[in-house]
C-alpha positions as CSV (number, residue, x, y, z in Angstrom):
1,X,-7.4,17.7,23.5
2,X,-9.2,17.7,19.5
3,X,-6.6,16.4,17.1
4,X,-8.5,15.9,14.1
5,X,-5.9,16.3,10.7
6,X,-2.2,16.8,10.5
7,X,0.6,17.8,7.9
8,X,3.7,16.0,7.5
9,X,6.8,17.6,8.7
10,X,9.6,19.1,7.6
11,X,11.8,16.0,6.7
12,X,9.6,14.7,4.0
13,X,7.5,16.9,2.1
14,X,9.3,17.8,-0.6
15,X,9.7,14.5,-2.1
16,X,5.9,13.7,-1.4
17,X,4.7,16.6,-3.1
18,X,5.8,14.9,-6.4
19,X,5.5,11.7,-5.3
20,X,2.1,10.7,-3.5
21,X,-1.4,12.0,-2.6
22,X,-1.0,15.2,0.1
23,X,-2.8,13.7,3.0
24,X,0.4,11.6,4.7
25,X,0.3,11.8,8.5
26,X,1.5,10.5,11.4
27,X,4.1,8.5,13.4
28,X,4.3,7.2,17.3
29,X,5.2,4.4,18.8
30,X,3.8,1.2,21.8
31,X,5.6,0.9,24.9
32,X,7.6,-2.7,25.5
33,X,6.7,-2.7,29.2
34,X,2.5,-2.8,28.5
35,X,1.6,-4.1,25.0
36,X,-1.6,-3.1,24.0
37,X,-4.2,-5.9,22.1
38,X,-2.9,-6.7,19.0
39,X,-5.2,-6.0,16.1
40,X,-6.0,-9.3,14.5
41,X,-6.6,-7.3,11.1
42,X,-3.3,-5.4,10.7
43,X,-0.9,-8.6,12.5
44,X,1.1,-10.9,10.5
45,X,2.8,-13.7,11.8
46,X,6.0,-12.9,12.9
47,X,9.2,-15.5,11.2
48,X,11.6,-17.0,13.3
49,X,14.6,-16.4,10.3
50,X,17.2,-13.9,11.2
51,X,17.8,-10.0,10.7
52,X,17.7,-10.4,6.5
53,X,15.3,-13.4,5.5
54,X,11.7,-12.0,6.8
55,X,9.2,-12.6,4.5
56,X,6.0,-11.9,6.2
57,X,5.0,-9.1,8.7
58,X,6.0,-9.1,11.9
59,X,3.5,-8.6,14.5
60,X,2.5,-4.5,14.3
61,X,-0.4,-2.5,16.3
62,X,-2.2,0.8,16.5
63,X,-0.8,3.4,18.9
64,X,-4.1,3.8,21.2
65,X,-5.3,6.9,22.6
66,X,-3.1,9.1,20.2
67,X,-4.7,10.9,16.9
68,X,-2.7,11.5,13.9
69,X,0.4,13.0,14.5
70,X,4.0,13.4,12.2
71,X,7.8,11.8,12.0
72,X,8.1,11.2,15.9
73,X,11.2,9.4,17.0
74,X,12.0,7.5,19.9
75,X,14.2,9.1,23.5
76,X,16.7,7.0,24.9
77,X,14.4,5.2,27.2
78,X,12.8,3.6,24.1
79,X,9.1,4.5,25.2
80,X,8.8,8.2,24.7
81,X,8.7,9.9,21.6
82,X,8.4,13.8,20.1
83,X,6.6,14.3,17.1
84,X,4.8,17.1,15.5
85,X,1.1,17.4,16.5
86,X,-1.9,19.1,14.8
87,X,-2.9,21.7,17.3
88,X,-5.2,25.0,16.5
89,X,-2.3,27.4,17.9
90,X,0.0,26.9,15.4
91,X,0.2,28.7,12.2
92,X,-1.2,27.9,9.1
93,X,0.8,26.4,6.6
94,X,0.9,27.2,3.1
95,X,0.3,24.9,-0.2
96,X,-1.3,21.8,0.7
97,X,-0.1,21.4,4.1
98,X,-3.8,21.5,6.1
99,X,-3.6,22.3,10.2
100,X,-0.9,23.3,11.5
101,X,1.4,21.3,14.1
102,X,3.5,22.2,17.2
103,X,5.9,19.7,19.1
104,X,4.9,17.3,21.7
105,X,6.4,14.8,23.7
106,X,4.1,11.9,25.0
107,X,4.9,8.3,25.5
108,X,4.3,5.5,22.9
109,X,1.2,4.1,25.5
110,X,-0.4,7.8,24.9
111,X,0.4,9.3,28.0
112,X,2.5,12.1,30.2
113,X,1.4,14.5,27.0
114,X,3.4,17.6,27.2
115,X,3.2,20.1,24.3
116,X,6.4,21.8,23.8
117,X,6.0,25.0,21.6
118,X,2.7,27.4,21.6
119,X,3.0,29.3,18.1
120,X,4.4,29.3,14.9
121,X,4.6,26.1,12.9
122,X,6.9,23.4,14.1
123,X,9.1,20.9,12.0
124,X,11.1,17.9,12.7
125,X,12.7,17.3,16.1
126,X,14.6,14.8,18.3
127,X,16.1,14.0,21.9
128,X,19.0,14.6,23.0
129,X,20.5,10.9,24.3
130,X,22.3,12.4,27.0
131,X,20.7,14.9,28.9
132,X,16.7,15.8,29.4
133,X,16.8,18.0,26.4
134,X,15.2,18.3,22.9
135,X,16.1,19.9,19.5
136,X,13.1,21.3,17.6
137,X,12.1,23.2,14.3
138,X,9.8,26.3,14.5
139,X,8.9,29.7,12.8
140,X,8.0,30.4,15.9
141,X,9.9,33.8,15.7
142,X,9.4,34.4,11.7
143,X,5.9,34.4,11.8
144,X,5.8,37.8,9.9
145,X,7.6,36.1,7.1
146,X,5.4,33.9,4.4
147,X,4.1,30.7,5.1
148,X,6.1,28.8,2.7
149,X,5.0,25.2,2.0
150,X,6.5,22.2,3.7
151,X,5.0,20.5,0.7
152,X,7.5,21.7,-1.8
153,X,10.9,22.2,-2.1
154,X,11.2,25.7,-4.0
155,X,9.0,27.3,-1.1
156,X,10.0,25.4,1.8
157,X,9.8,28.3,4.8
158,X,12.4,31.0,4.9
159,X,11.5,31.4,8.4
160,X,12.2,27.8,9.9
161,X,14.8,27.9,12.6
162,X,16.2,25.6,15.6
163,X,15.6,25.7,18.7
164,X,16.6,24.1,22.1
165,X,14.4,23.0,25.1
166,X,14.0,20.7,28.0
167,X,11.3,18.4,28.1
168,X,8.4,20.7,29.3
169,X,9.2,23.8,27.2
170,X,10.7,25.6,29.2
171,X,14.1,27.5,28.9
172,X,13.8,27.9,24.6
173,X,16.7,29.0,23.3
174,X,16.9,29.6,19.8
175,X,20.4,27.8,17.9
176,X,20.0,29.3,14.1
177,X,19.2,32.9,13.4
178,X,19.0,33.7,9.8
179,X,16.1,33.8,6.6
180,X,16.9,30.0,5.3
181,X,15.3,27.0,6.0
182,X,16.9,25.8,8.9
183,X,15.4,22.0,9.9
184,X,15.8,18.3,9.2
185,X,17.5,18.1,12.2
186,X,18.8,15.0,14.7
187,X,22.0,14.4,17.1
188,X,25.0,12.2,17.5
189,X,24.6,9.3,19.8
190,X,26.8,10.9,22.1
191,X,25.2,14.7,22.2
192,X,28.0,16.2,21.1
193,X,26.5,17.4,17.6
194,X,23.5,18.0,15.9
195,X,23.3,17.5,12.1
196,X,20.9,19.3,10.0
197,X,19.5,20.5,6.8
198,X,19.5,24.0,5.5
199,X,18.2,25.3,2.2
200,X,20.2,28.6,1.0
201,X,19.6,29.5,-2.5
202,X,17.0,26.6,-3.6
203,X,20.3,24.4,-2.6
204,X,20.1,21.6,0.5
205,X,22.9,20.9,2.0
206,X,23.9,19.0,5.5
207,X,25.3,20.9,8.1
208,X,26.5,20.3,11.7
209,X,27.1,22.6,15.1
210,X,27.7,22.0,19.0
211,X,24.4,21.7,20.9
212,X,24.9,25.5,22.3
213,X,25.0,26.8,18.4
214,X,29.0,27.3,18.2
215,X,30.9,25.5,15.4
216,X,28.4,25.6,13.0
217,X,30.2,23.9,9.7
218,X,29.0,22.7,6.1
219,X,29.0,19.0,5.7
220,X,27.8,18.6,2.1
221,X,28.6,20.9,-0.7
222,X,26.7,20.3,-4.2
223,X,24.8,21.7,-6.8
224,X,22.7,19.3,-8.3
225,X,22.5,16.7,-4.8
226,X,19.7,17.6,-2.4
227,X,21.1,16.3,0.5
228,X,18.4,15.6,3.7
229,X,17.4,13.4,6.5
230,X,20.5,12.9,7.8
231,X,21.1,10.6,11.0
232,X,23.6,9.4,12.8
233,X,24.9,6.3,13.2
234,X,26.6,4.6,16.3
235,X,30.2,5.4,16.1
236,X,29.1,9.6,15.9
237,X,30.9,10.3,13.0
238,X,28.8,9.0,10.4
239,X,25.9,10.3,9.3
240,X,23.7,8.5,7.1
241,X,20.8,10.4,4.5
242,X,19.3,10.2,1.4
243,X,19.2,12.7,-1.4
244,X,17.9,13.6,-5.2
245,X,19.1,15.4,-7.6
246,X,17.6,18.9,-9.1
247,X,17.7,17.9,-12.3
248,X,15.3,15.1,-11.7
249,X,13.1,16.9,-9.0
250,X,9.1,16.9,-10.6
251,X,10.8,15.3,-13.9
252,X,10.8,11.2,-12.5
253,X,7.8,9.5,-10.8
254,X,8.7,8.2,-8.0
255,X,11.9,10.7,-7.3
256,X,14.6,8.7,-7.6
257,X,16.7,8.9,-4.3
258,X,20.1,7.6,-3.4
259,X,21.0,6.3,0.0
260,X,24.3,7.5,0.9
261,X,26.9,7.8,4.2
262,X,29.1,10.3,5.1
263,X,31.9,11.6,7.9
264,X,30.5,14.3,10.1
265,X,33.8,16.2,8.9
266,X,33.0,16.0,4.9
267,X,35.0,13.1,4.4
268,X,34.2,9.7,3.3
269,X,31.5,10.2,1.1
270,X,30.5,6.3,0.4
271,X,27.2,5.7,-1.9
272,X,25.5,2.8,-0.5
273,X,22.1,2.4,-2.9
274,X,23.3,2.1,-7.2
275,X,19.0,1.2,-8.5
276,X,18.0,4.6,-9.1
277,X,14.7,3.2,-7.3
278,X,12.9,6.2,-4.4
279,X,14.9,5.0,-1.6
280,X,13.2,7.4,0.9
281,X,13.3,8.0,4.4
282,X,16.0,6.0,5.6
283,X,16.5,5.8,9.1
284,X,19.6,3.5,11.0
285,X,19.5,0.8,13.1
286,X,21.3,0.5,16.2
287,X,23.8,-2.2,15.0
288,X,25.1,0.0,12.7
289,X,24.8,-2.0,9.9
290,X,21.1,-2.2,8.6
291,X,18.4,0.7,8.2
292,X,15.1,1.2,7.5
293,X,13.4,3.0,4.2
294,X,10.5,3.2,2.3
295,X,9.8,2.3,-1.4
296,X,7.2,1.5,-3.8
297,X,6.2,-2.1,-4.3
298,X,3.7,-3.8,-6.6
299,X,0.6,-1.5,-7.7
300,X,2.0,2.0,-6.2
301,X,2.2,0.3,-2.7
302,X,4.6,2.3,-0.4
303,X,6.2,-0.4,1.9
304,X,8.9,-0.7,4.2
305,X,12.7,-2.2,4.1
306,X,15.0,-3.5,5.7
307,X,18.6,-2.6,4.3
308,X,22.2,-3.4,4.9
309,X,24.8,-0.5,4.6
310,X,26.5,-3.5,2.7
311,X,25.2,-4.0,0.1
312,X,22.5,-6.7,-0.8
313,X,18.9,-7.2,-1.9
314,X,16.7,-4.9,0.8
315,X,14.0,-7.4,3.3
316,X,10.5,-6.0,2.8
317,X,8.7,-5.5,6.3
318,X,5.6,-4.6,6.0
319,X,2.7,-6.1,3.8
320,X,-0.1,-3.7,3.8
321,X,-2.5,-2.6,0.6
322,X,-1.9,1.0,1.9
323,X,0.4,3.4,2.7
324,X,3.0,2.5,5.2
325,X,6.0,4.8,5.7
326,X,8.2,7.2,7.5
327,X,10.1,4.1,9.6
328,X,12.1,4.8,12.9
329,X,13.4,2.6,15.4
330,X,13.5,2.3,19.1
331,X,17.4,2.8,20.6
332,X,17.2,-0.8,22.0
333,X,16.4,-1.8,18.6
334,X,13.3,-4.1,19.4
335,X,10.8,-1.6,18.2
336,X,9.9,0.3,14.8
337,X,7.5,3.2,14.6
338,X,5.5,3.4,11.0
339,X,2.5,5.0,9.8
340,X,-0.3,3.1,8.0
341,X,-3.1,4.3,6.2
342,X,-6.7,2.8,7.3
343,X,-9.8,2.5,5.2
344,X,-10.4,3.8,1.9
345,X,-6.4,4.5,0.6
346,X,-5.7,7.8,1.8
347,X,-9.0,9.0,2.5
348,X,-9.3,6.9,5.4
349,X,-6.7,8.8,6.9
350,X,-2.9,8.0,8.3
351,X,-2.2,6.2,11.7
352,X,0.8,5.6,13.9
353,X,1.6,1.8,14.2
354,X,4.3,-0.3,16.3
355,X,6.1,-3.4,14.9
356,X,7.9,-5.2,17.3
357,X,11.6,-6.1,15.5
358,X,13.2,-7.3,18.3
359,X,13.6,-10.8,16.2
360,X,15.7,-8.7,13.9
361,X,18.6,-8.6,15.9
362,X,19.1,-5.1,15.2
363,X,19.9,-3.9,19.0
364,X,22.9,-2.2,19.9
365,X,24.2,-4.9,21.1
366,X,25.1,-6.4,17.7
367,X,27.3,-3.4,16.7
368,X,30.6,-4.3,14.9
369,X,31.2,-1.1,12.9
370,X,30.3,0.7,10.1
371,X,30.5,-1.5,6.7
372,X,33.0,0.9,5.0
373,X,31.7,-0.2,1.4
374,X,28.8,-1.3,-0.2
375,X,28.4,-3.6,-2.8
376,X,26.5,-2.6,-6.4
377,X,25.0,-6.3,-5.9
């Protein structure tokens, strides 16, 4: 298999197209049970303080065999993963979005490749923690519709639905059936919902449904808020996300983005980031308490944090002259996917790295509750 380039996915692209260059790929993962050789060049030394205090890189490393490949998240077993995967079947996207991707499953040591879907272009997608299944984006069955461009949020595609699998393809059955963008998508803890973005109108909004389709219901409701990227956190009511506002969409470099948590019912809206800073793709932990995120450091240097749904000043996690971004964590909680740009900025192309975070303390294990406020300090 030839995997040379590959877009970002659906999650994302709207905020990059304002915000960075276009060529941002990638994200995978490295196995706890075989650790592969550490690369001395891209390895800091990891700090003995607790979740909160880090202040240098924790030891990180290339995914090996793996190409570039976009926003994969960890299964329950904390060594596969599903991501989007540049692949010469899928369609061509529009704007800047290069080669097209389709979903695959492999495991974060490069192996047991699977691809999921053979057409269209595919989106975001995620595991189901309960059962051998998968939830994935596709236009697979729009493909007579226009391209759109993942790349920017006033053309996003029209023909982007969600679909339902197991984990070699086989019995697809499509969930969504209408012209919006339908993707963004993830599910609770307990596989009893998934939560996902759909854009009717030029407006995003958060939505939920049962995994068979039923009980499809409107989360968020608001005109100026574009509400995306929503995940859940432990408890299976709460769903945390980020969102910017219209008004300030291609106005503000970065895009300012707020941080916020919500009840899967609507309720209990509770802001949880007041700096007006580009708080982008956060992603939970599984204590419940902290997250992950991206946002620009010193000299336009993309970087990752550590936040608490508390309140507090975020940890910085990564320390890297390039790009590093689009953050997700293993279930267990020791392990964080990233992608890092090698060589010359963004010309030297986006890879999937591993930090191991088990010295975080950020396992399930460590779960107390949801902080129900957070604190403007």
């Amino acid at each position: 298999m030839s995997l040379r380039l590959i877009t970002l996915s659906c999650r994302y692209l709207a905020a990059l197209s304002v915000m960075i260059t276009p060529m941002l790929f990638g994200l995978i993962g490295c196995s706890e049970r075989e650790t592969p050789a550490v690369d001395a060049a891209t390895t800091r030394e990891a700090p003995t303080e607790p979740a909160g205090t880090a202040v240098t890189e924790l030891p990180s490393w290339k995914i090996p065999n793996i190409p570039k490949a976009a926003e994969a998240y960890y299964a329950p077993d904390s060594l596969h993963v599903i991501a989007q995967v540049q692949d010469p079947d899928a369609q061509k996207p529009g704007g800047r979005g290069g080669e097209g991707t389709l979903t695959y499953l492999f495991t974060d040591q490069g192996e047991d490749i699977v691809r999921i879907n053979d057409r269209g272009q595919d989106g975001c997608s995620y595991y189901f923690p309960d059962r051998p299944l998968i939830v994935w984006t596709s236009t697979r069955d729009r493909m007579e519709m226009p391209v759109g461009n993942w790349f920017d949020e006033r053309e996003y595609p029209r023909g982007a639905e969600l679909y339902i699998s197991d984990l070699k393809g086989n019995d697809v059955r499509r969930l969504t059936n209408n012209e919006w963008y339908d993707a963004e998508v993830s599910v609770s803890p307990d596989g009893q919902w998934i939560v996902f973005g759909r854009q009717t109108d030029g407006r995003m909004d958060l939505w939920r449904m049962r995994p068979d389709g039923s009980a499809e219901q409107q989360i968020t409701n608001t005109e100026d808020w574009q509400e995306g990227a929503p995940f859940y956190l432990p408890d299976s009511e709460t769903i945390l996300y980020r969102a910017w506002k219209r008004s300030e969409f291609g106005k503000i470099e970065p895009t300012p983005m707020t941080v916020f948590t919500i009840r899967h019912d609507g309720t209990g809206l509770t802001q949880r980031t007041f700096d007006h800073d580009m708080n982008w793709a956060p992603y939970p932990a599984p204590d419940g308490r902290h997250y992950v995120f991206v946002r620009i450091a010193e000299n336009d240097n993309w970087e990752i944090f550590l936040g608490d749904l508390a309140g507090g000043e975020p940890v910085r996690l990564t320390f890297n002259p390039g790009f590093d971004g689009l953050p997700a964590l293993s279930p267990d909680g020791t392990k964080m996917l990233f992608a890092r740009t090698e060589g010359d900025g963004f010309k030297g192309g986006i890879y999937t790295y591993v930090m191991d975070v088990s010295s975080l303390n950020l396992g399930p294990e460590h779960f107390t509750g949801i902080p129900p406020i957070a604190t403007t300090d």
